[in-house]
N, C-alpha and C positions, 0 to 999 in steps of 0.2 A: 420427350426425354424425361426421367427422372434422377431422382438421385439415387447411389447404389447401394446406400444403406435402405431405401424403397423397394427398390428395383428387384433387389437380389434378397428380401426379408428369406431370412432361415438358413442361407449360407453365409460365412464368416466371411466377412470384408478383409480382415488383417490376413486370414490365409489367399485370398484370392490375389488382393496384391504380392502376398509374398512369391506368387508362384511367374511372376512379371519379371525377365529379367533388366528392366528398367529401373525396377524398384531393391533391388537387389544388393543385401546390406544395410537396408532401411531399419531404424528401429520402430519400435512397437508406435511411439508419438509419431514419427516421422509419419508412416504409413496409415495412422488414424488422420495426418493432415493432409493427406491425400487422397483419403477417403471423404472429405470432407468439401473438397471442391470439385471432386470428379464429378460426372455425369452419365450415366447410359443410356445408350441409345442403340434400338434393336434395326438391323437392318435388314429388309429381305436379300433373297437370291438375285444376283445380275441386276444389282443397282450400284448405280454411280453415287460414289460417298464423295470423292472431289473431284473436279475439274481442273485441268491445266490452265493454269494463267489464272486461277482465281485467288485473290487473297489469301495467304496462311493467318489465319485467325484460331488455331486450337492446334493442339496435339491431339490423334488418335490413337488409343492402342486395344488390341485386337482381343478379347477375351476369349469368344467362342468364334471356333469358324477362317474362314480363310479369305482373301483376296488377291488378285493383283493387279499391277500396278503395271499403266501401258501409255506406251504412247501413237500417236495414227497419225500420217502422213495428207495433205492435203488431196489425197481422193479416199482418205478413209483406209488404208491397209495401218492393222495394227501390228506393234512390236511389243513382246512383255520382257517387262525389262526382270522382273522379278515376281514369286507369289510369295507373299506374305501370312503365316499361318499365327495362332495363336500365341499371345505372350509377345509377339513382336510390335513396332510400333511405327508410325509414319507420321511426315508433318514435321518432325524436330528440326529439322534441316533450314525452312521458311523461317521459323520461330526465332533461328539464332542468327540469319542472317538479314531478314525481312523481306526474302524474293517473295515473287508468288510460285505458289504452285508447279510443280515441274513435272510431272504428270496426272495422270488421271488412276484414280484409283477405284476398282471395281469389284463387288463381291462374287464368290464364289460358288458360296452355299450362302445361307442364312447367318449372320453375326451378330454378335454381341460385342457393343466397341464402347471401351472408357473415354470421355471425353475432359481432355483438361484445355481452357480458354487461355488466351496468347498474355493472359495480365498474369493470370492466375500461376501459369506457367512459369515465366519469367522471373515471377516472382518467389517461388519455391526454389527455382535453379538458383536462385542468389543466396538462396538461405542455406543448400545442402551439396557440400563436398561431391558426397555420394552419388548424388543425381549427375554432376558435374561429368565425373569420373566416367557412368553407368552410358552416359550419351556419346562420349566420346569413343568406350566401346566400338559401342553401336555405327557409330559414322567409319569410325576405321572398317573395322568388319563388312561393312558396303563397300566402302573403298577396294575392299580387295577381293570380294566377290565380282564389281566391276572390271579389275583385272582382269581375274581369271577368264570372266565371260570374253572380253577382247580377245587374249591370248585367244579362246576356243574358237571365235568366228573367224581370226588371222590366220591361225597353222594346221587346224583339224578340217577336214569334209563332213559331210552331212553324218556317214554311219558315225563318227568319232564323237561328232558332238552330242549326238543323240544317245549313244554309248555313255558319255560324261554325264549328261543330263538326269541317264536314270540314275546314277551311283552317285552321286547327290543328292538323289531325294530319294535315295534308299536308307533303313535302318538297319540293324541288328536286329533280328528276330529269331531267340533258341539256336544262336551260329549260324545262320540264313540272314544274307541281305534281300528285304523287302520295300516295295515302294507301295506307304499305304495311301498317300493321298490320292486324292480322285484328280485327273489328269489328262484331260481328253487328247487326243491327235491331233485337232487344229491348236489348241494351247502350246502344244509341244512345238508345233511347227516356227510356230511365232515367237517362241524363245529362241529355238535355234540357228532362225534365218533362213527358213524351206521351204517347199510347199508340205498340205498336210497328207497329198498324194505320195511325196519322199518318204517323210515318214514312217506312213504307215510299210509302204515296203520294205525300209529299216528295219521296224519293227516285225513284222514276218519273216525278214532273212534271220533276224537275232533269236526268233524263237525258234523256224527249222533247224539251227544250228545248235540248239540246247543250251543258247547263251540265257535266256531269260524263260521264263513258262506265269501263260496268263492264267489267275486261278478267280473267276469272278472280277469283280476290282482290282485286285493285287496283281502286283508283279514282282514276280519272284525270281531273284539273279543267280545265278551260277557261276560263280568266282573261279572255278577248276577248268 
């Protein structure tokens, strides 16, 4: 690991935080002292960053790159509870109340993740309103993504949630809803509580019917 004023020499530290919505509101010193104790540390593809049940010792937050965050059953079937992309962040949750670990978190692609240590942490949180404020966000906003996902596995079937699924991690693209992350069939499966056989039949029904159209990686929704 190094440090990010190292790590990252010739990009701007203050804009990189600034673009975190952790750090959001920070001022100029705020975010040079968090620049200051951060750490990076580059991770490859399909590696395990934490463990469930192991210590929360640091906060992670996610620079480049995506992950998520799962849990497996004692013969090994995994659930994702969620993926986590850039700018967002995991770990806070141990940190404020001292559990360990409450799932397993796994990369994507290739990351880049800031790392801040459970003293260091702690210790900024006591110092800044903002940070205060910024976490608190963040837990609601799970909170209520956690909702929504019950609600969808309680009252929806498989096409619905799969349906839900993509218009979630669809954007606005030129008046086009797109979904650009990369997204396999078994991932999806195991967000939505299916198999990846369902799915994919989901997914072919929804394109013969002109509801979606697969263009390379993307998929692209048809709202009308």
């Amino acid at each position: 690991m190094h440090g990010v004023d190292d790590a990252m020499a010739g990009r701007p530290v203050r804009a990189l935080l600034q673009t975190i919505p952790l750090f959001a509101g920070f001022s100029d010193a705020q975010l040079e002292q968090i620049a200051r104790i951060a750490v990076l540390r580059q991770v490859p593809r399909h590696k395990t960053i934490v463990f469930v049940g192991a210590e929360t010792d640091c906060l992670f937050v996610i620079v480049t790159g995506s992950a998520k965050v799962l849990n497996r059953d004692a013969e090994g079937r995994e659930v994702i509870l969620s993926i986590l992309e850039a700018g967002e962040c995991f770990g806070e949750m141990g940190l404020i109340d001292g559990s360990p670990r409450s799932a397993d978190v796994v990369t994507n692609e290739p990351c880049d993740l800031l790392i801040i240590s459970k003293t260091d942490f702690m210790r900024v949180l006591s110092e800044n309103v903002d940070l205060c404020l910024n976490i608190m966000k963040s837990l609601v906003l799970r909170l209520r993504e956690a909702n929504h996902k019950i609600e969808s596995l309680a009252l929806m079937d498989v096409y619905g949630r799969v349906a839900k699924l993509l218009l979630e991690f669809s954007e606005k693209e030129n008046g086009v809803r797109v979904v650009k992350r990369k997204i396999t069939k078994l991932d999806m499966a195991k967000m939505v509580g299916a198999s990846r056989e369902m799915v994919s039949r989901v997914m072919r029904d929804l394109e013969l019917r002109g509801y979606i159209h697969i263009d390379g990686g993307r998929i692209i929704l048809h709202e009308d």
